[in-house]
C-alpha positions as CSV (number, residue, x, y, z in Angstrom):
1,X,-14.8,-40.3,96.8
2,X,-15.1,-44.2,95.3
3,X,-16.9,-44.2,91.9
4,X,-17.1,-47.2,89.7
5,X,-17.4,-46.4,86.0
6,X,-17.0,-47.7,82.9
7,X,-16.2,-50.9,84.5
8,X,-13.2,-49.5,86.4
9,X,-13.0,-48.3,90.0
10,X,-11.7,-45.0,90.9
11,X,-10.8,-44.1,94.3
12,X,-10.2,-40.5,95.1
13,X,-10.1,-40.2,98.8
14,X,-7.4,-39.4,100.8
15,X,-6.5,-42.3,103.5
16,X,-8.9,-44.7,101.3
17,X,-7.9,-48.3,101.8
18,X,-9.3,-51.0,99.2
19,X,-9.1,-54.6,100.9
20,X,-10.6,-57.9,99.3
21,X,-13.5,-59.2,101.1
22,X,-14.2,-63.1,99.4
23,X,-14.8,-61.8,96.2
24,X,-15.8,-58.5,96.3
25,X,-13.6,-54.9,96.5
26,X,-14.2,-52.8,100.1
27,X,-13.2,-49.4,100.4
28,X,-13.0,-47.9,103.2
29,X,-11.9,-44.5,105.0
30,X,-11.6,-43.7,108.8
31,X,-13.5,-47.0,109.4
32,X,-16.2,-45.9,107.3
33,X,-17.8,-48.2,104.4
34,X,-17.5,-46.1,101.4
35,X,-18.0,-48.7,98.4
36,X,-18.2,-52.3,97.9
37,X,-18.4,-53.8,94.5
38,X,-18.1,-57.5,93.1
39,X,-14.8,-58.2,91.5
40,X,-16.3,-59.7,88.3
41,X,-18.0,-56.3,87.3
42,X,-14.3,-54.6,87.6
43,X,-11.5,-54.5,84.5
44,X,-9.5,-52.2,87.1
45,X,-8.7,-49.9,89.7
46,X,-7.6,-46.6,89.5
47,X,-5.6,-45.3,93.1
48,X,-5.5,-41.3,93.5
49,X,-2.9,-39.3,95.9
50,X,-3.1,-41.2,99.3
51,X,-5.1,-44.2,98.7
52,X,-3.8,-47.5,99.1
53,X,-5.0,-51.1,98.8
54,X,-3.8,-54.4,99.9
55,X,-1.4,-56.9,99.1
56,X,-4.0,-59.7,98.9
57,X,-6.3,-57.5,96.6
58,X,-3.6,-56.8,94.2
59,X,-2.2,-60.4,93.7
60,X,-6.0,-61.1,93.3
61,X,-6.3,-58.5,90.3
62,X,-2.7,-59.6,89.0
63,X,-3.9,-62.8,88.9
64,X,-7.6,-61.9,87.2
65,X,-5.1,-60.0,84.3
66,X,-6.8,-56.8,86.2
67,X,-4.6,-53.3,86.3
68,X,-3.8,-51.5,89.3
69,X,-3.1,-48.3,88.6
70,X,-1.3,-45.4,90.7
71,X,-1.3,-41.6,90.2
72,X,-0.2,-38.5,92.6
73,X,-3.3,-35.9,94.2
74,X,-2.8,-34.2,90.5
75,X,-3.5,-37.1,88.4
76,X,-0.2,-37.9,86.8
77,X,0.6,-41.6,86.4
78,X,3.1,-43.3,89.1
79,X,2.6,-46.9,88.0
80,X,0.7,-50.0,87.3
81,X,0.9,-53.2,87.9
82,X,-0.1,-56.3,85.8
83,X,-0.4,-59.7,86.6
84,X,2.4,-61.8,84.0
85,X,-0.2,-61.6,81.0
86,X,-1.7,-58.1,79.8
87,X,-4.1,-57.5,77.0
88,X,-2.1,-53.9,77.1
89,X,0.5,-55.0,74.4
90,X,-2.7,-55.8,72.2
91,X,-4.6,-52.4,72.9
92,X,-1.3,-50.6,71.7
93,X,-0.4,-52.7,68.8
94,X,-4.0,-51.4,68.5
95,X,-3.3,-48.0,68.7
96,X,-0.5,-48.6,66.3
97,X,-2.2,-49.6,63.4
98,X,-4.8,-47.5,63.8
99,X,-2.3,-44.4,63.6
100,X,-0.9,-45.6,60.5
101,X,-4.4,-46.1,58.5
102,X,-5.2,-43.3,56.8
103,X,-9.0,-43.7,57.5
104,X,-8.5,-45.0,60.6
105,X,-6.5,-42.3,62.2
106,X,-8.6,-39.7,60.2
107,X,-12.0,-40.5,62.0
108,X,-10.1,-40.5,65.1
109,X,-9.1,-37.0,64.3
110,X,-11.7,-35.4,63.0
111,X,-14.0,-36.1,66.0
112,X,-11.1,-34.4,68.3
113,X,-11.1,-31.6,66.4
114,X,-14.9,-31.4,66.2
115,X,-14.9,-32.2,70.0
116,X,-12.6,-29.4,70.5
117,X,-14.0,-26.9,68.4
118,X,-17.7,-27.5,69.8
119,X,-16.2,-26.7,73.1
120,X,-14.3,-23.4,72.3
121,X,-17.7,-22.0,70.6
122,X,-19.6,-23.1,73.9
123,X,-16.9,-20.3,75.9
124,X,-17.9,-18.0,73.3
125,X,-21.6,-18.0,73.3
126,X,-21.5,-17.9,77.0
127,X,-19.2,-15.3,77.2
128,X,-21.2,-13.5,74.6
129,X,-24.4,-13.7,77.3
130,X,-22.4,-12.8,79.9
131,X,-21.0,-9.9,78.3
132,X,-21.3,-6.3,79.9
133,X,-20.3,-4.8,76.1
134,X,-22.7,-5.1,73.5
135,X,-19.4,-4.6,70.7
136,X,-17.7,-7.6,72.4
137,X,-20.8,-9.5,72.6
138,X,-21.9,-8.9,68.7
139,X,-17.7,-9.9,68.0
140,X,-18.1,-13.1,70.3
141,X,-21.0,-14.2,68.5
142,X,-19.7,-14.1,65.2
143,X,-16.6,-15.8,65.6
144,X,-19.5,-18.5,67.2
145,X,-20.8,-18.5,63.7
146,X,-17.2,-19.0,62.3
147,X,-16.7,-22.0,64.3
148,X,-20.2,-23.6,63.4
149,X,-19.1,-23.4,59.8
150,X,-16.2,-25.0,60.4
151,X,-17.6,-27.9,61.8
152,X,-19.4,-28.4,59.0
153,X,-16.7,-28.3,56.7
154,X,-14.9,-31.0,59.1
155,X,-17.2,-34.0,57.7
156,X,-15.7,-32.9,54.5
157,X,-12.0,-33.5,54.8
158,X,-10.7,-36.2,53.4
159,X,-6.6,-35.7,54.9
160,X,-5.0,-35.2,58.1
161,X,-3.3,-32.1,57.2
162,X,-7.0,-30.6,56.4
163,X,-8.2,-31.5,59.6
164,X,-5.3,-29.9,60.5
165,X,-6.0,-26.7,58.6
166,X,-9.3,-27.0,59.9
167,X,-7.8,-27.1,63.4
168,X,-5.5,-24.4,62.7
169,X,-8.4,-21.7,61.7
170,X,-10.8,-22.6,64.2
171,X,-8.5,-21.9,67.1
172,X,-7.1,-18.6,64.7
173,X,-10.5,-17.7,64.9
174,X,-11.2,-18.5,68.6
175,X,-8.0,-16.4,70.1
176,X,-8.6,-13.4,68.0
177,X,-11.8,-13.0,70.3
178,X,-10.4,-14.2,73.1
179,X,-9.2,-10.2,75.0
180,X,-12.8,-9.9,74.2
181,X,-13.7,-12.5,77.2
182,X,-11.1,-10.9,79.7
183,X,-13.4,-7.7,81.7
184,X,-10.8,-6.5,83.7
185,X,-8.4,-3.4,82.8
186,X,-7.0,-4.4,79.3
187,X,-3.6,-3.0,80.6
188,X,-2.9,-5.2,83.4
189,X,-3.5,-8.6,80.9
190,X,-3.4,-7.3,77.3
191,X,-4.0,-10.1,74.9
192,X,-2.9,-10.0,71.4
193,X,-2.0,-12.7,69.9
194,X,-1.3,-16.8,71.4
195,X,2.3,-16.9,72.3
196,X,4.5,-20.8,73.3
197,X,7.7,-20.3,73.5
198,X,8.1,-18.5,75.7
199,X,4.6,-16.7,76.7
200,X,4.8,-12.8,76.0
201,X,2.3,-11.5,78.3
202,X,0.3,-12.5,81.6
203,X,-2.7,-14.2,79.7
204,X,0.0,-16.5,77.4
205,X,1.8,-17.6,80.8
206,X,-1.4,-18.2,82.4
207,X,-3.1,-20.7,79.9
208,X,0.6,-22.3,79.1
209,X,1.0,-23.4,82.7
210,X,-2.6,-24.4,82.5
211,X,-1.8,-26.4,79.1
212,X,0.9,-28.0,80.8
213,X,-1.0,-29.1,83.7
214,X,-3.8,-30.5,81.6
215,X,-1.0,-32.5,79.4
216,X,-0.1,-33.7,82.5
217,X,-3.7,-35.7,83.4
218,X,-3.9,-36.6,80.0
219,X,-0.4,-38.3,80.0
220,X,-1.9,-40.0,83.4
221,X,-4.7,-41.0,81.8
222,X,-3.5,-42.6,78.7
223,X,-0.6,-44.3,81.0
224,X,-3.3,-45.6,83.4
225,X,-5.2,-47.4,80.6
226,X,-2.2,-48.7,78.9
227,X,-2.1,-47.0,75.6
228,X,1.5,-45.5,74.8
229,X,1.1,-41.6,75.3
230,X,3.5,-40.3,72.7
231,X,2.0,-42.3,69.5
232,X,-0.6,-39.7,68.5
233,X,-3.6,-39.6,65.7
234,X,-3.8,-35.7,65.5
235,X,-0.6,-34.4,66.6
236,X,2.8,-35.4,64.4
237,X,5.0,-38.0,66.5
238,X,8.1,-36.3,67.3
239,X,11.0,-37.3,69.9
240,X,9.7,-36.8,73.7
241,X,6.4,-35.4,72.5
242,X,3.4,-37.0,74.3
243,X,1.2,-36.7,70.9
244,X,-1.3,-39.0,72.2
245,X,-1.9,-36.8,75.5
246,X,-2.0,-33.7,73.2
247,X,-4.5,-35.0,70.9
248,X,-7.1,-36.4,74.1
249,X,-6.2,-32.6,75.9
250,X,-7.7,-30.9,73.0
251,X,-11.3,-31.8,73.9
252,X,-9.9,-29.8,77.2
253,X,-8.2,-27.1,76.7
254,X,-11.2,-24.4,76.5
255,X,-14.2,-26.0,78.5
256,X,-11.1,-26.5,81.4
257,X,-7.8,-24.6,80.7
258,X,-9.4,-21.4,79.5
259,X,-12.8,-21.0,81.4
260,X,-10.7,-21.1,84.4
261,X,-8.1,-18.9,83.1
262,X,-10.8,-16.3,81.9
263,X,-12.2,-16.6,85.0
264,X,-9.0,-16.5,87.4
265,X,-8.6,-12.9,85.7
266,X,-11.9,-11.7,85.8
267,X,-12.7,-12.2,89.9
268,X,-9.1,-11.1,90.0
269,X,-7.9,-14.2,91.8
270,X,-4.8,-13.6,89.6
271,X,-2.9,-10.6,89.3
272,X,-0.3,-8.6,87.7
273,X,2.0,-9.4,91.1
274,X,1.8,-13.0,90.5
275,X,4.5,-12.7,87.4
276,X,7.7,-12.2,86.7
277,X,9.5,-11.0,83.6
278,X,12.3,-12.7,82.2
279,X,15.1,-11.4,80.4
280,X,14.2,-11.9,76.5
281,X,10.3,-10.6,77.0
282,X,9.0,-14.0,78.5
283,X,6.4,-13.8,81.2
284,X,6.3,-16.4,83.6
285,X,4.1,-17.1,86.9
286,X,6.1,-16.2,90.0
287,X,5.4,-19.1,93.0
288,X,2.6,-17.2,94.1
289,X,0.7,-17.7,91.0
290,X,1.7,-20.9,90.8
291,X,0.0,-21.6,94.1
292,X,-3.1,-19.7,93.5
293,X,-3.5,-21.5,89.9
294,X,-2.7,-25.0,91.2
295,X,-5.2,-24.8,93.5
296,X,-7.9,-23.5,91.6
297,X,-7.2,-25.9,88.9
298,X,-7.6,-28.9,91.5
299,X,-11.0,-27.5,92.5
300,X,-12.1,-27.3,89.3
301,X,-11.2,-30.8,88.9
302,X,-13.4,-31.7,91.6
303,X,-16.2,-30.0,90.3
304,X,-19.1,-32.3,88.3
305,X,-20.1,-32.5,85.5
306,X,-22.8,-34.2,83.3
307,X,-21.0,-36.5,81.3
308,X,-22.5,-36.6,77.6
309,X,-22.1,-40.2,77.7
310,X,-22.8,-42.0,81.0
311,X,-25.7,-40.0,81.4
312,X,-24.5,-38.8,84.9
313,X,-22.3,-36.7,87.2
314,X,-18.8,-37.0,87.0
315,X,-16.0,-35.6,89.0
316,X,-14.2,-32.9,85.8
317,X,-10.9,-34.7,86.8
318,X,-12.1,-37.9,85.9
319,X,-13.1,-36.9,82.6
320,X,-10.1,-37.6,80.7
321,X,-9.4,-40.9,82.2
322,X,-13.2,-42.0,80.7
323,X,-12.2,-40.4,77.2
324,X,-9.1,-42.5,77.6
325,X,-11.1,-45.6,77.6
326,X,-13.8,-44.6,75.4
327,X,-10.8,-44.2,72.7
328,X,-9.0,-47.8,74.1
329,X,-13.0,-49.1,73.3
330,X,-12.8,-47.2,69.8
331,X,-9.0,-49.3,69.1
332,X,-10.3,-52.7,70.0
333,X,-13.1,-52.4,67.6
334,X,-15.7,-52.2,70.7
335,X,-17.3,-48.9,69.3
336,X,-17.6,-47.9,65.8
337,X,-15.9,-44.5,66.5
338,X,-14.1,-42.7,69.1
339,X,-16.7,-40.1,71.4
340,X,-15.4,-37.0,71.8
341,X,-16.2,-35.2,75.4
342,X,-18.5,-32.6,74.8
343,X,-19.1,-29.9,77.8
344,X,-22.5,-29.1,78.8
C-alpha cells in the first residue's frame, strides 16, 4: 500500500521500490504500477519494513531539503536522511519554546488530554451497548458521564499540573470500570486496580506490553518528522523518557491499546497459558503471548479508519505519524492549535 497524505508519501508494501521518473515519484511492486506522484506536491517520504527506493531519488529529495525516512514492519524509526540543509533544527527549536510557554504548552496539553479522554468514554459507551449485564452496563455508563464532566472542566484549567489532575481522575475513573468490559471468567483475568512496575495480573501485563508497543510507533513517528521525542508538553522531561511519544500515545492508548486488549480476552485469543509469573508477584507474557499479541496488534494497525481530519480512510498505523505532523503544523504556527485524533 502507497498513500500520499498530508503532503508526504507513505509506502507500506513489502518489496515496494520508489524510483524517480523526470520529476515525478514511481512506486512499484512485482512490476506493478502502484502510485505515481509529482515531486513538487511531496515534503517527504516515509519507507515501511521492506521497501526501498533509489539512489537517484534520494539525492533528488536531499537535494530538494526533502526527508527520507526509514522505519522496521512495526513502525519504529531506523533513520532519515537530509539533504545538508534541514528546516528540522527550526521545527525543534519550535517545539522547544513552545514547551517552555506556559500558554503555549498548556493548549497543547489540554487538547491531548481532551483527545484522550473523549476516546476512553467512546470504549465505555460501546462497551456499555454491548454489554450482556445490565449492572455493568448501568456502571459503564456512569463513569461515561464522569468523563463528560471532566471534559468540561478541562477548558477551565488554567495550569499544567490541573490538566494533570484532570488527567489523573479521568483515567482513575476509566480503570475502576474497566473488569466491567472483560466477559470472560473474572478468575482467569481479575482486574483490580492499574499496575506498572511490574504488572500484577494478566490484564496489567497485557495492556503494558501493548503500551510499550504503542510508545514505540509514537517514538517512530515523532523521529520520522523530526521533532525530538523526549521533550514533552504533557509528560515531565526526565532522563531517557520519550515524553513527547508519551504525550502523542495518549490519544492511543484506549481506542488502540485497550479495545484490542479487551477484545484479545474476550474471543479468548489470549489465555491464562500465555503468562508466566515471576518471582516478586509480576506477571509477564510468556513468547507465546507475545506472538499472539504482536500479531494481532499489527492487524489492527492495518485496519482503517475514518480519519476526523482528512475526511477519509486511513490505515490505524498511520495515524500517529499524521498526528505527528498535525502537531509539527501546530509548532510552526501553520494551525492555531494542535488536533487531537478523535476515534469514530
Amino acid at each position: 500500500m502507497s498513500r500520499e497524505l498530508l503532503n508526504t508519501l507513505y509506502i507500506m508494501t513489502q518489496g515496494a521500490y520508489a524510483s524517480l521518473e523526470g520529476d515525478t515519484v514511481l512506486v512499484k511492486a512485482n512490476g506493478v504500477k502502484l502510485l505515481q506522484a509529482p515531486l513538487l506536491h511531496l515534503g517527504g517520504i516515509v519507507l515501511f519494513g521492506g521497501s526501498s527506493i533509489s539512489p537517484p531519488l534520494m539525492e533528488r529529495c536531499a537535494e530538494d531539503g526533502r526527508d527520507v525516512v526509514f522505519l522496521d514492519f512495526a513502525g519504529r524509526f531506523r533513520a532519515r536522511v537530509v539533504g545538508p540543509v534541514s528546516g528540522n533544527v527550526l521545527l525543534r527549536k519550535a517545539q522547544y519554546e513552545h514547551s517552555i510557554s506556559p500558554e503555549k504548552a498548556l493548549s497543547i496539553a489540554r487538547n491531548i488530554v481532551a483527545g484522550k479522554i473523549k476516546n476512553s468514554r467512546g470504549v465505555l459507551q460501546r462497551s456499555a451497548r454491548d454489554s450482556p449485564s445490565t449492572e455493568s452496563s448501568e456502571r459503564l455508563r456512569e463513569q461515561s458521564e464522569m468523563l463528560a464532566g471532566l471534559l468540561q472542566a478541562l477548558p477551565e484549567c488554567g495550569t499544567l499540573d490541573e490538566v494533570r489532575g484532570v488527567e489523573g481522575i479521568a483515567a482513575s475513573s476509566y480503570f475502576n470500570v474497566f473488569a466491567e468490559m472483560i466477559t470472560v471468567e473474572k478468575s482467569d483475568f481479575a482486574f483490580h486496580l492499574r499496575t506498572r512496575r511490574p504488572p500484577r495480573d494478566r490484564v496489567n501485563a497485557l495492556l503494558s506490553f501493548l503500551y510499550s508497543m504503542l510508545t514505540n510507533d509514537c517514538v517512530g513517528a515523532a523521529e520520522g518528522v523530526g521533532l525530538d521525542p523526549q521533550f514533552g508538553f504533557l509528560h515531565a522531561i526526565r532522563p531517557g523518557r520519550p515524553a513527547l511519544a508519551l504525550d502523542l500515545m495518549e490519544e492511543f492508548r484506549a481506542c488502540v491499546a485497550d479495545r484490542l486488549a479487551l477484545s484479545l480476552i474476550n474471543r479468548r485469543q489470549i489465555k491464562p497459558e500465555h503468562f508466566d509469573e515471576r518471582p516478586g508477584g509480576s506477571v509477564l507474557l510468556n513468547d507465546s503471548g507475545r506472538k499472539i499479541v504482536i500479531t494481532a496488534y499489527q492487524k489492527r494497525k492495518q485496519e482503517e479508519t475514518l480519519h476526523p481530519f482528512l475526511k477519509e480512510k486511513i490505515p490505524m498505523g498511520l495515524v500517529p505519524h499524521l498526528q505527528a505532523r498535525l502537531l509539527a503544523r501546530c509548532l510552526r504556527g501553520d494551525t492555531p492549535h494542535y488536533l487531537p485524533y478523535i476515534a469514530r
